[in-house]
N, C-alpha and C positions, 0 to 999 in steps of 0.2 A: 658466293663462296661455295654453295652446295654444290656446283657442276663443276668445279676445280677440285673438290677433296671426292666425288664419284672418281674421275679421271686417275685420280692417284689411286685410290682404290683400285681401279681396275688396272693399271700399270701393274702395281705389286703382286695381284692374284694372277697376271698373266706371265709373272715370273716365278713365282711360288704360289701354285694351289691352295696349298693348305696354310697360309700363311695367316691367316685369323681365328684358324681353330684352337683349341682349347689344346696344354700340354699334355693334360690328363685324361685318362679313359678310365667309366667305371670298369671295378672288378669285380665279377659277379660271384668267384667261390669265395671272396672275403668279403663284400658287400662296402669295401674302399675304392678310394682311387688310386689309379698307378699309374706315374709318371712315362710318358712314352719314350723319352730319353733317357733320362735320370738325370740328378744330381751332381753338380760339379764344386761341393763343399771343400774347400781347402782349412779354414781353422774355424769353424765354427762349431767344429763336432756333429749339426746338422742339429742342433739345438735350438736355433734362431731362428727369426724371422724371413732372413736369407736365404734362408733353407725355400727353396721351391716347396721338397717333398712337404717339409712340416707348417709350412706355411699352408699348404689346402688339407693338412690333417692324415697323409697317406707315410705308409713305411717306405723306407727304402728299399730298393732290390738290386736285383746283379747286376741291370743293366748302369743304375751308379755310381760315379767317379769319386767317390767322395774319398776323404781323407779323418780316420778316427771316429767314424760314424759313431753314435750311438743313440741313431733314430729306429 
């Protein structure tokens, strides 16, 4: 099973690079993390678990789609 789930691994990284890394990059003047995409909260206010952002503990920012934020 290991040289079958390698093989898929390598399929996926040969179509998306960065397809295993992490959403998030430290921030070093606020010593958070920031979402490299942002958020695409539609009712959750960005309160919840759902919440990518507040889910790893980091604010929202511009880059953001959310809706009603009040993270």
């Amino acid at each position: 099973h290991e040289a079958v789930r390698q093989d898929a691994i390598r399929a996926i990284t040969d179509r998306n690079p960065n397809a295993f890394q992490s959403k998030f990059r430290p921030d070093m003047s606020s010593l958070e993390a920031v979402h490299k995409l942002g958020c695409k909260c539609r009712k959750s206010a960005c309160l919840k678990k759902y919440c990518e952002c507040f889910n790893m503990g980091a604010r929202c920012t511009d880059k953001c789609i959310c809706i009603g934020c009040q993270n």
